[in-house]
Phi, psi and omega in degrees: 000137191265154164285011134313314187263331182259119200235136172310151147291355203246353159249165215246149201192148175305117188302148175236205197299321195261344148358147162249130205295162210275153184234099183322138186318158163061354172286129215268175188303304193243353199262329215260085182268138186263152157356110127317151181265116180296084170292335154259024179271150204274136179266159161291151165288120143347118198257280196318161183246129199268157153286143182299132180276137203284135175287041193336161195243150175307062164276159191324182163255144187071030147330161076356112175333088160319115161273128183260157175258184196283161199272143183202172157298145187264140138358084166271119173289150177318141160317150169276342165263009160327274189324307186296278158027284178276348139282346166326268145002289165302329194264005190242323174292315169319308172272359132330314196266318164323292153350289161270338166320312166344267144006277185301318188291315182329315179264338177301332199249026148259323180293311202266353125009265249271334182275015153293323180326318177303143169298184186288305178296341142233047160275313136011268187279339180280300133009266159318300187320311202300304163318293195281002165300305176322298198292337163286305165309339169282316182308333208059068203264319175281130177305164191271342179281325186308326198278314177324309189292268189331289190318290198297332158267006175293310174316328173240034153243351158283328170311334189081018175268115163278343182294296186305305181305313168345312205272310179318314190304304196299333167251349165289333191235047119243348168268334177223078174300309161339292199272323188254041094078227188279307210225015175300330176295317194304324203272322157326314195293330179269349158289331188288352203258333172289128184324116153295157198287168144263118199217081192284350172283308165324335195289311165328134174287138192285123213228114166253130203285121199289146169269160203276000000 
């Protein structure tokens, strides 16, 4: 064999395809296992819940990430005549309520008159019915046409109009018979205490006329 053709064992040359692979020092031939990987072993559940991690959206490159945001009902907004609406709404109630305040000292101070007019011996009891017209009207116990009704007759009994009150008296106890009662009587008494008209038709007996 010429000494061309011939390479040492101790030096080192490229291996070739059919070699067989180098085995690391010290490793034993046959004894030598590597590590299994465990594939049933139990991981823990998470006890905090992480946030969904964001989808970035399809941009140039070297963009910023776009975050869409999250889906919901959108937001409705006020009306633009909300606001006014509802200060309306307060300054009207407000003067409503004025209103009646108005109201009220107006028939206390026709009413509570009109029983001096009255003899001495019922001023008294007349009195009390009267009182509780207030304490309903403060309550806000009464319909606003009975109040209404209340007002226009006060108005005619400072006129001395008896005729007028007379129709009003008349229409409070067939429209709120219910509610007026206790002192629908009080108010007859104080109409009765106002001159009455002369009248020759009132004098005549009230006659219903049969149909023919």
């Amino acid at each position: 064999m010429s000494g061309e053709n011939y390479r040492s064992a101790t030096k080192s040359h490229e291996p070739g395809w059919n070699d067989p692979p180098k085995v690391p020092a010290g490793a034993s031939g046959s004894g030598s296992q590597q590590p299994k990987l465990a594939l049933n072993k139990r991981v823990a559940f998470p006890l905090q819940s992480r946030p969904p991690a964001v989808q970035p959206t399809n941009g140039p490159p070297g963009a910023p990430p776009i975050i869409q945001p999250p889906l919901g009902p959108p937001a409705t907004a006020a009306p633009p005549g909300g606001v006014a609406k509802e200060r309306k709404q307060a300054d009207t109630a407000e003067t409503m309520v004025a209103d009646r305040e108005e109201m009220l000292a107006l028939v206390r101070a026709a009413l509570d008159d009109s029983i001096h007019r009255l003899e001495e011996s019922r001023r008294e009891e007349t009195q009390k019915r009267i009182n509780l017209i207030y304490e309903a009207w403060t309550a806000g116990k009464l319909p606003e046409g009975l109040e209404k009704h209340l007002h226009s007759l006060a108005s005619a009994l400072e006129e001395m109009d008896a005729a007028r009150a007379g129709a009003i008296h008349r229409s409070i106890i067939c429209d709120y018979g219910g509610k007026c009662a206790l002192w629908a009587p009080a108010l007859r008494q104080l109409i009765f205490a106002l001159p009455q008209p002369q009248n020759d038709e009132q004098n005549e007996p009230n006659v219903i006329a049969k149909p023919v």
